[in-house]
N, C-alpha and C positions, 0 to 999 in steps of 0.2 A: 341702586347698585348699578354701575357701568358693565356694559356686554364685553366679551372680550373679541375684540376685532381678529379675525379671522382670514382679513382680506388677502393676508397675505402668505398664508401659509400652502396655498400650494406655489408658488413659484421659490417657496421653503425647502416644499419636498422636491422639488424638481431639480433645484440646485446641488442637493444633496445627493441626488442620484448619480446624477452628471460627472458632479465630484468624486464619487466611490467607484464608479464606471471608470472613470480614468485612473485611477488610487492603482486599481485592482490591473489594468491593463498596463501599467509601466511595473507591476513588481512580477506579473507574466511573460515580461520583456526576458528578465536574466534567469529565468527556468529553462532547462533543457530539456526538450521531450523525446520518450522513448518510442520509438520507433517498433511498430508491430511486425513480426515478422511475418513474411509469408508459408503459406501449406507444406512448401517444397524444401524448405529451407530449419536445419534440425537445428534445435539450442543446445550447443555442450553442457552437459551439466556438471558441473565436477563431484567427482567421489569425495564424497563426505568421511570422516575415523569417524565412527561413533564409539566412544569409552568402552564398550565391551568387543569390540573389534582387536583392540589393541591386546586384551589380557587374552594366553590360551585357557580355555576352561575345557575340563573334563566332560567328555559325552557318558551317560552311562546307560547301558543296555536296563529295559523294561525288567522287572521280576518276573513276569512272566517267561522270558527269553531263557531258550538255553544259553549256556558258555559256551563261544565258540573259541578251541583254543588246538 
């Protein structure tokens, strides 16, 4: 039974690196990165409606509680 020549598989994996190394560095060309803000500097965040925001609902006094009327 014949070996399986081997001789050339590292300059296999190396090409292949090489290759994925640059793959990966031109599709991180047209990504835009977010920029961290500093300590000093506040992020607006905007007010959110949450679904029960929008409905008036009834508050109602504990059983406990007297009526105040």
């Amino acid at each position: 039974m014949p070996q399986l020549d081997t001789s050339t598989w590292f300059l296999t994996i190396i090409l292949m690196l090489i290759s994925l190394f640059c793959i990966y560095q031109l599709k991180m060309l047209n990504q835009t990165m977010i920029s961290i803000p500093s300590k000093n500097e506040k992020i607006p965040h905007p007010k959110t409606q949450l679904p029960w925001e929008k409905k008036w609902t009834k508050i109602y006094l504990p059983h406990s509680s007297p009526l105040l009327s």
